[in-house]
C-alpha positions in Angstrom: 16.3 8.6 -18.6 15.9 4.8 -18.3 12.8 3.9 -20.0 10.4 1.5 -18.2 9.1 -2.0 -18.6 5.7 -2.0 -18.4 3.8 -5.3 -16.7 0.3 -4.0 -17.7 -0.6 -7.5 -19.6 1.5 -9.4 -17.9 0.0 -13.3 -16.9 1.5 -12.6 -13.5 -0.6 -10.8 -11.1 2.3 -9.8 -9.2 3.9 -8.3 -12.3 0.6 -6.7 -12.7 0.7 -5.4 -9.4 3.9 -4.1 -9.5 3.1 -1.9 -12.5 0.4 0.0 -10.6 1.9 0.0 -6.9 5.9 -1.2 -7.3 7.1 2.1 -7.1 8.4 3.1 -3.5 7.2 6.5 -3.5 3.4 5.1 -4.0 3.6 2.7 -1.5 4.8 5.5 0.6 1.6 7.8 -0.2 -0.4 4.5 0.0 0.8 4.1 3.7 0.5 7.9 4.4 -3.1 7.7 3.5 -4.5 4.4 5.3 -2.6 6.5 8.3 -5.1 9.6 7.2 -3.4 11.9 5.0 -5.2 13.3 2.6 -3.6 16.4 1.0 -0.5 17.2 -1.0 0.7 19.1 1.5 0.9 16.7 4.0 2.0 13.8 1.9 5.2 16.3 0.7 5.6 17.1 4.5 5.7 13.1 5.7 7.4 12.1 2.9 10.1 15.1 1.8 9.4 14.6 -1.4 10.0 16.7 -4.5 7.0 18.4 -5.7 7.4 17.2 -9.0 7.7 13.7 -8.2 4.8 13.5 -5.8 2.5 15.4 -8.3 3.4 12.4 -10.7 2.6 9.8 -8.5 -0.4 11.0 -6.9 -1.8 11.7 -10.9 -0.6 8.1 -11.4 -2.7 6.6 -8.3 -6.0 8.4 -9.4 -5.5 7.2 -12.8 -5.3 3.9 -11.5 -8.1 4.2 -9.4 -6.6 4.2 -6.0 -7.4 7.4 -5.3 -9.6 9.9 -5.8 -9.8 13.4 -5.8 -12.5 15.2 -4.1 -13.2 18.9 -2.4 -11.8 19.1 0.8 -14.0 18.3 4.1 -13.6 21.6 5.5 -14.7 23.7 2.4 -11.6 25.1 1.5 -10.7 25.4 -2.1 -8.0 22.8 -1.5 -8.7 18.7 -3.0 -7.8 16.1 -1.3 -6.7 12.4 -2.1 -8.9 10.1 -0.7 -8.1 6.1 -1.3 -11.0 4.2 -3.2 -12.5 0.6 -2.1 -9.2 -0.4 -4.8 -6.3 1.5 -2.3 -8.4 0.3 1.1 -7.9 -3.0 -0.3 -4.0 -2.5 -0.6 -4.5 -2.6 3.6 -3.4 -6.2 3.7 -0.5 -5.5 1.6 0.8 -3.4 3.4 0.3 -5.4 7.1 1.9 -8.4 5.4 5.3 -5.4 4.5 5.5 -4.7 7.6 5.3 -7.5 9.6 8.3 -8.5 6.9 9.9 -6.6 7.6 9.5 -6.1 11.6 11.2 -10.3 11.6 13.5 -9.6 8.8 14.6 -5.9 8.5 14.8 -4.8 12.3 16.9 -5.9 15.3 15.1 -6.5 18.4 16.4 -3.6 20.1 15.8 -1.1 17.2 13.3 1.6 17.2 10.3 1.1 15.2 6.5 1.6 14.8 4.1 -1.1 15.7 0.9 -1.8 14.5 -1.7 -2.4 17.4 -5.8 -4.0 18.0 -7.3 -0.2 19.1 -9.2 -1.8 21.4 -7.0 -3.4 23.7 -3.5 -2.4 22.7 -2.4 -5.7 21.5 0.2 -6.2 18.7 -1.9 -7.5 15.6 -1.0 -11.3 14.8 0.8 -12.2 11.7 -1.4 -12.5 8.5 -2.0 -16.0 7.6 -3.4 -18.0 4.5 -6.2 -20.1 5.1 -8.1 -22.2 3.0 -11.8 -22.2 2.0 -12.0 -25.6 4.9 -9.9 -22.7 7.8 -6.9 -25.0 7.6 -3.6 -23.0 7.6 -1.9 -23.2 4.5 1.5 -23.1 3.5 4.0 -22.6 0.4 4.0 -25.9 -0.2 0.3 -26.9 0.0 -0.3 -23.7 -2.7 -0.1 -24.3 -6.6 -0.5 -21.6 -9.1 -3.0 -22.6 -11.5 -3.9 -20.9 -14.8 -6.7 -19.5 -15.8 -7.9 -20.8 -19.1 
């Protein structure tokens, strides 16, 4: 088995990133639950998963604090995996994926999902990077700084 590099004190917060949510599987289960999955069952289900591989993600996501485990809402013996303010916050990142790939991964007469406004049906507009002032901001008017 191929041993893995971690990023875990990487400078990068991409790197850093990528350590906790880089793995496709999590960002699957990351998507199934902002769409309201909450249980093993139903993440295996969506995502046809092995067990064994799910089980070591989902432990991997709650010990990164992205979810959490709690008793399930109907008082079954069952948990569930319910995303902390840490995984709701992944919500942009996973908009700015799939608007991504909706320009760059899709031809316009494929089949695929759509994220809409609920309240009037609208397709959302692409994210975009504003400054502190509201200007729109670019990759060239961005520097990466350091920290110090």
């Amino acid at each position: 088995m191929v041993k893995r590099t971690s990023f875990e004190k990487a400078e990068c917060p991409i790197a850093r990133s990528l350590d906790v949510i880089g793995d496709g599987w999590s960002l699957l289960i990351i998507r199934d639950a902002l769409a309201g999955k909450r249980r093993f069952s139903e993440f295996q289900k969506s995502l046809g998963t092995a067990k064994n591989i799910l089980a070591a993600r989902l432990r991997m996501l709650v010990a990164q604090g992205i979810f959490e485990l709690k008793a399930a809402a109907d008082g079954s013996a069952h948990q569930e995996y319910v995303l902390t303010d840490k995984g709701k916050d992944l919500f942009p990142v996973m908009v700015a994926l799939r608007q991504w790939a909706d320009v760059h991964l899709f031809t316009p007469d494929e089949i695929c999902t759509h994220l809409v406004d609920r309240r009037n049906g609208q397709p959302l507009r692409r994210l975009e990077l504003r400054a502190d002032d509201g200007r729109l901001l670019q990759r060239q008017d961005i520097a990466i700084v350091r920290s110090d």
